[in-house]
C-alpha positions as CSV (number, residue, x, y, z in Angstrom):
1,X,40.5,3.4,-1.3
2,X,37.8,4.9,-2.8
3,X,34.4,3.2,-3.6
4,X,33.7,5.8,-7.2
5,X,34.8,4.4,-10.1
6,X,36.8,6.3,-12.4
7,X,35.6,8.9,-15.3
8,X,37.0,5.9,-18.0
9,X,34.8,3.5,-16.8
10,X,32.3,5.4,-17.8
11,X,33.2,5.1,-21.8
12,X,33.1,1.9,-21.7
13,X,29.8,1.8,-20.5
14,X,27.0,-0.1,-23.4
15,X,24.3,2.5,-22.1
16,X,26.7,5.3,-22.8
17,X,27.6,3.7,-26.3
18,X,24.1,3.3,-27.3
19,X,23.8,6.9,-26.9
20,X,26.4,7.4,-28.7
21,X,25.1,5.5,-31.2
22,X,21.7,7.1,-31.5
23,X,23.4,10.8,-31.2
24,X,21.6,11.3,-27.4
25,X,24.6,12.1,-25.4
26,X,23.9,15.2,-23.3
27,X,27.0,17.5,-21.9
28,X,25.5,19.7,-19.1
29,X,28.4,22.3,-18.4
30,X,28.5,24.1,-15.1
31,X,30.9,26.5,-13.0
32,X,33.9,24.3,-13.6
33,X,33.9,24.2,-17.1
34,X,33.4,28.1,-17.4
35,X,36.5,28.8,-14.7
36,X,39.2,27.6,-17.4
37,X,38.1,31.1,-19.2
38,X,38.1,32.9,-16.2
39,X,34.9,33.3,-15.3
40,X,33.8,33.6,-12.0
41,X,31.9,30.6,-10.4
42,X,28.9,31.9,-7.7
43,X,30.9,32.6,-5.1
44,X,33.4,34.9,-6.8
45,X,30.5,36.1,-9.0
46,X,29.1,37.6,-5.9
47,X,32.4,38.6,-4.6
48,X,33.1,40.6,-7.6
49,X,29.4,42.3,-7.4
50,X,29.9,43.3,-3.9
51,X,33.3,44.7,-4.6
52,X,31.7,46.2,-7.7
53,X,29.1,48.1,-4.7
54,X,32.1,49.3,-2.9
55,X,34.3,50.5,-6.1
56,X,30.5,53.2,-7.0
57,X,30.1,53.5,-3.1
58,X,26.5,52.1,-3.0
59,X,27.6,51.3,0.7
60,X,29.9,51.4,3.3
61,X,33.2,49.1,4.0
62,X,31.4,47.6,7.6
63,X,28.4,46.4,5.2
64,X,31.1,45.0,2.9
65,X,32.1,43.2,5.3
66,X,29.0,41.7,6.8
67,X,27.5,40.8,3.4
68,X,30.4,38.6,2.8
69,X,29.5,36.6,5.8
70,X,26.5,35.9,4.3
71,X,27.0,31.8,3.3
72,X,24.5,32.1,0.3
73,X,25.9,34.2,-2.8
74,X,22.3,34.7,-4.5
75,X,21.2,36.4,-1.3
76,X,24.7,38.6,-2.0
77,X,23.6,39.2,-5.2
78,X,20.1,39.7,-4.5
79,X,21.1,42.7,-2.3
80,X,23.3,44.2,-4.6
81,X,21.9,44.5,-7.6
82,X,18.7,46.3,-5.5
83,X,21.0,49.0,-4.5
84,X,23.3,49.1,-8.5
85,X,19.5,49.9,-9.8
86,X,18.6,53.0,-7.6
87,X,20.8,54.7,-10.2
88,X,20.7,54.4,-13.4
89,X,24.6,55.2,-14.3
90,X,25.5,53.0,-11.8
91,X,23.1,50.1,-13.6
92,X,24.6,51.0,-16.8
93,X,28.2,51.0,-15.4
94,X,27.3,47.5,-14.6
95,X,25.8,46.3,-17.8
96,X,29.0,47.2,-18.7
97,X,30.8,45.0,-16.0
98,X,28.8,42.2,-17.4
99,X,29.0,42.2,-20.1
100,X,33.2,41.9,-19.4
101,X,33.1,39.3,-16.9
102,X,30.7,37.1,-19.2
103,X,31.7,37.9,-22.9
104,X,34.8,39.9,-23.5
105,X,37.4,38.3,-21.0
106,X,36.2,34.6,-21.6
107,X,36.7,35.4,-25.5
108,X,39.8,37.3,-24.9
109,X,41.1,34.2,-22.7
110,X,40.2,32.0,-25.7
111,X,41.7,33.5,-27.8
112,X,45.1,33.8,-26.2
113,X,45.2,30.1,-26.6
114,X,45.2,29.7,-23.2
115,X,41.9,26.5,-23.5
116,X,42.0,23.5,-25.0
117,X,38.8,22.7,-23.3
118,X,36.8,24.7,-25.5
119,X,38.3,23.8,-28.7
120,X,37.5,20.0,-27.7
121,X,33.7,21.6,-26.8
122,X,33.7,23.1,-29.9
123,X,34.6,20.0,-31.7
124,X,31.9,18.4,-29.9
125,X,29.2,21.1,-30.9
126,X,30.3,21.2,-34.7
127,X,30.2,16.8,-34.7
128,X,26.3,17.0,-34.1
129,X,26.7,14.2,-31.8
130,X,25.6,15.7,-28.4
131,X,23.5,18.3,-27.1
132,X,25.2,20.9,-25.2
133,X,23.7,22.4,-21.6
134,X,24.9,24.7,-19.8
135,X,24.0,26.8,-16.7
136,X,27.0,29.3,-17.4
137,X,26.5,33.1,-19.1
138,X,29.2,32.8,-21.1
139,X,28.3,32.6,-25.4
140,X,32.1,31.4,-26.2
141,X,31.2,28.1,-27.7
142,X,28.5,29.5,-29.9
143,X,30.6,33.0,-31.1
144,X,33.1,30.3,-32.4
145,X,30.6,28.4,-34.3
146,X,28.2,31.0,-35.4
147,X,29.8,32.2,-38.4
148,X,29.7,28.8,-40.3
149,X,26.7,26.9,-38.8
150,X,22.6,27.8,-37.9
151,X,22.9,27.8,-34.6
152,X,19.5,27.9,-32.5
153,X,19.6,28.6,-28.9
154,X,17.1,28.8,-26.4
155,X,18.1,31.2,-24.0
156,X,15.9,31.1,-20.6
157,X,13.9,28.1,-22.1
158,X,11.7,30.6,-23.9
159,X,9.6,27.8,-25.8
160,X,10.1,24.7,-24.5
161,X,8.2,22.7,-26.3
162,X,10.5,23.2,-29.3
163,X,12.1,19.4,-29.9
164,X,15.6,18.9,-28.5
165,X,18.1,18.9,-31.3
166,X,21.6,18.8,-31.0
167,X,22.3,22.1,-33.3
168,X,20.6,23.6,-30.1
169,X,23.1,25.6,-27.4
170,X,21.1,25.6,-24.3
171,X,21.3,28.5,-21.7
172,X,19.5,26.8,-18.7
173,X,20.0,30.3,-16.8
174,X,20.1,32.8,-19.5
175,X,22.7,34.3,-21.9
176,X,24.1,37.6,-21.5
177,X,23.2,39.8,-24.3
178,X,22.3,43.2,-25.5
179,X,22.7,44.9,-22.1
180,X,20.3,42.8,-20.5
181,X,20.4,41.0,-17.2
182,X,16.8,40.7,-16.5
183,X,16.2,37.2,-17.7
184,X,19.5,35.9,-16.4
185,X,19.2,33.5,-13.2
186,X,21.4,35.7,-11.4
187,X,18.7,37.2,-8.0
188,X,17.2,35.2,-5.6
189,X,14.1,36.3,-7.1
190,X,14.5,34.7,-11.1
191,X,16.2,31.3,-9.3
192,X,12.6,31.0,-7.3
193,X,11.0,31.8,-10.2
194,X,12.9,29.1,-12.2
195,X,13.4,26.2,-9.3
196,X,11.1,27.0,-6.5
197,X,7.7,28.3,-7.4
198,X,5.6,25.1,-9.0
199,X,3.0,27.6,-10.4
200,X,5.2,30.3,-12.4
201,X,5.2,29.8,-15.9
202,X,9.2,29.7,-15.9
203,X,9.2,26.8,-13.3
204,X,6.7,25.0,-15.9
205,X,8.8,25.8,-18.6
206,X,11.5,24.2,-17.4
207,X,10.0,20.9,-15.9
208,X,9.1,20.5,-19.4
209,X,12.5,20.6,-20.7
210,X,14.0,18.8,-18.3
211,X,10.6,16.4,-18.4
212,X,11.9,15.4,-22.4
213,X,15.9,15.8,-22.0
214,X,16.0,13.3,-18.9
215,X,13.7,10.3,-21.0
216,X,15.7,11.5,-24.6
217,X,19.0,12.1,-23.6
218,X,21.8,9.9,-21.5
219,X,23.3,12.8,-19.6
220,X,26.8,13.7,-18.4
221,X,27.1,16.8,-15.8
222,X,31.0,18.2,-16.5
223,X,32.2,21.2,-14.2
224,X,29.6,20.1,-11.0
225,X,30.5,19.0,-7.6
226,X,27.7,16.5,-5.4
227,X,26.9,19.8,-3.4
228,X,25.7,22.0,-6.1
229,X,22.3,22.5,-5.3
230,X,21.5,22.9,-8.9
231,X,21.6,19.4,-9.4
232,X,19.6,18.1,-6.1
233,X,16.8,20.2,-7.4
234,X,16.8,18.9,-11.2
235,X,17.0,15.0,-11.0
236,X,17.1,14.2,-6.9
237,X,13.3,14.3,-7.0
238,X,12.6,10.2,-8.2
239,X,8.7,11.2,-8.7
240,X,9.3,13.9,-11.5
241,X,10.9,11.7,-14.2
242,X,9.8,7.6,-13.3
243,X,11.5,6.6,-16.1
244,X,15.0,8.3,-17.9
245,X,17.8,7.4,-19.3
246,X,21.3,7.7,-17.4
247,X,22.8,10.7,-15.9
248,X,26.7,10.7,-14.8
249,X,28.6,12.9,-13.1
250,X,31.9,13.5,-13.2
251,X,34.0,14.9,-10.2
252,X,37.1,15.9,-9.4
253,X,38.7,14.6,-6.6
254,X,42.4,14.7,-4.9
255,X,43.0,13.4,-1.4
256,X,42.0,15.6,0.8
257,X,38.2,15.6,-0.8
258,X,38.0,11.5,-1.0
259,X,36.1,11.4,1.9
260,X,33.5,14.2,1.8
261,X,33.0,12.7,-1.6
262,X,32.3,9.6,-0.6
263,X,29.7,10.8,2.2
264,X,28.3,12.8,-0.9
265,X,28.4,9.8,-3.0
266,X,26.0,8.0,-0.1
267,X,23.8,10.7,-0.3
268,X,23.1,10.1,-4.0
269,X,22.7,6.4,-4.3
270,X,20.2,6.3,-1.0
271,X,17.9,9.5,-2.0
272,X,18.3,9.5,-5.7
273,X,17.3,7.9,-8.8
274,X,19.3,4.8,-9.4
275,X,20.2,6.0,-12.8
276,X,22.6,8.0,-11.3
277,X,25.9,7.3,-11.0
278,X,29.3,9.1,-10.0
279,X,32.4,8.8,-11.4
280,X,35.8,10.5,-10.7
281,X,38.9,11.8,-11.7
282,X,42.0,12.8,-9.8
283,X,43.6,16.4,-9.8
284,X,46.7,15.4,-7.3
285,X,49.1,14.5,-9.5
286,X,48.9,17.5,-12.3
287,X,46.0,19.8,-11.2
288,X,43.0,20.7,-13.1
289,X,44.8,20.3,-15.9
290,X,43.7,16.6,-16.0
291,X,39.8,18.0,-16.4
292,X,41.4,19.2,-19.8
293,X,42.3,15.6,-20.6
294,X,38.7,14.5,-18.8
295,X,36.9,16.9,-21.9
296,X,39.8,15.2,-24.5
297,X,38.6,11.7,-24.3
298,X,34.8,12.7,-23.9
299,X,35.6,14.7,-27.3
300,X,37.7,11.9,-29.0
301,X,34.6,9.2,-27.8
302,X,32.5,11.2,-29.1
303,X,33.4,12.9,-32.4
304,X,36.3,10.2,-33.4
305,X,34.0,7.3,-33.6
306,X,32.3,6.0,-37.2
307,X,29.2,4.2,-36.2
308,X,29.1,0.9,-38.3
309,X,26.4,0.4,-40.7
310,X,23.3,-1.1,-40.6
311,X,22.1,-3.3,-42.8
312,X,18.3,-4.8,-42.5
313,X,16.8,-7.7,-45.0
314,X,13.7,-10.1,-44.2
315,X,14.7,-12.5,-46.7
316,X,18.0,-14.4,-45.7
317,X,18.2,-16.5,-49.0
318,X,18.7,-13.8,-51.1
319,X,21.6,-12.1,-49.0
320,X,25.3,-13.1,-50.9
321,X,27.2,-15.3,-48.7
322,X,24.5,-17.0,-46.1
């Protein structure tokens, strides 16, 4: 049986209502959150890049082959996108590619009708009632909202020091836009720049955001699994934030990953904050269609609920009734 409590738990956490209450309820959205459009996660991402070298022949099938024995898809990338910009039709061929697999086919998908996820993210955005993160290129949440509201994003965390507000759409790792792939997280090279390197400027920029979002904000990390390395290097490090509000996670589990979970579960509670807690919810019986219903009661906690009133006096004698 397993020890992580279930995602529902989690709403009827106090901390998590006081959020709530106070409009400080973070969504960070990763990989699985971006899938139900279509888009590729990092794996496939790189997958599609290398086929993407093979389709222009920028190198033989045998070196096909051996780059996707490489474990680590940024190294994949990395080498890849060296070889697309040698020529520049071949770069601009996949701006274009880009531009397909981030924009145009997770908007198409939409639109079919084929995501109820996003509507409910949508919902979420339009409420004002949480900040939305999200490590994905994708710009489908804000092309639905832009017409009727001011959205501000801060793509690549260009000033940090702006103050967090919830009309904000963060794009931790960039957003795809104008042709432009150079200040997307996508090379070995930008993610040092970003995670590794304590003295670039974009590493500094970011421990600032994440300095203010982790004591502001109680955070829930939707579309993650315990081994995204992502995560490790944001909140696993106690001495960078002493003191910050909650983070959750949310994982999806069926049988056959209950006990790796569990190991990864250890991991957290003995090397992380204690502010960090798991929860779970099941895909065996009806698939990932149950994240969809995950999303649904985050949406319906958050956007569905009228916050009572408050009403503050010093002098009790002259309230009607006491």
């Amino acid at each position: 049986m397993s020890t992580i409590p279930e995602y529902k738990d989690l709403l009827n956490k106090q901390e998590l209502v006081d959020a709530r209450y106070t409009k400080k309820i973070c969504l960070f959205l990763g990989a699985g959150v971006a899938r139900n459009l279509g888009m590729p996660d990092w794996i496939d991402l790189s997958k599609n890049i290398v086929n993407f070298c093979v389709t222009h022949k920028l190198f033989k099938h045998s070196e096909k082959e051996s780059l996707l024995n490489i474990q680590d898809p940024l190294k994949r990338i990395s080498y890849c996108i060296q070889q697309i910009e040698r020529k520049e039709d071949t770069k601009d061929l996949f701006k274009a590619k880009l531009k397909s697999w981030f924009i145009e086919e997770p908007i198409n998908t939409f639109k079919k009708g084929g995501c109820s996820i996003y509507e409910d993210l949508v919902e979420i955005y339009k409420s004002g009632k949480a900040l939305i993160v999200q490590t994905n290129y994708d710009n489908v949440i804000e092309s639905l909202v832009k017409e009727d509201y001011d959205i501000a994003h801060i793509p690549y965390l260009v000033n940090a020091n702006i103050p967090l507000d919830n009309k904000f759409i963060v794009y931790l790792h960039g957003k795809y836009a104008d042709g432009n792939y150079d200040d997307l997280v996508l090379t070995r090279k930008h993610y040092n720049d970003v995670y590794v390197l304590e003295q670039n400027e974009k590493k500094q920029r970011q421990k600032l955001f994440f300095n203010k979002l982790l004591q502001d904000y109680h955070i829930i990390f939707l579309g993650y699994s315990l081994q995204d390395t992502e995560i490790v290097q944001l909140i696993a490090n106690k001495k960078e934030v002493e003191e910050y509000k909650q983070i959750d996670i949310i994982i999806d589990t069926c049988d056959i990953k209950k006990f790796s979970n569990e190991i990864d579960a250890f991991y957290w509670k003995q090397f992380t904050n204690e502010n960090i807690k798991i929860y779970e919810y099941s895909i065996e019986d009806g698939g990932y269609n149950n994240f969809a219903q995950v999303i649904n009661d985050l949406k319906n906690f958050i956007c569905e609920y009228e916050e009572q009133p408050i009403v503050a006096f010093t002098h009790p004698e002259n309230v009607e009734g006491l």
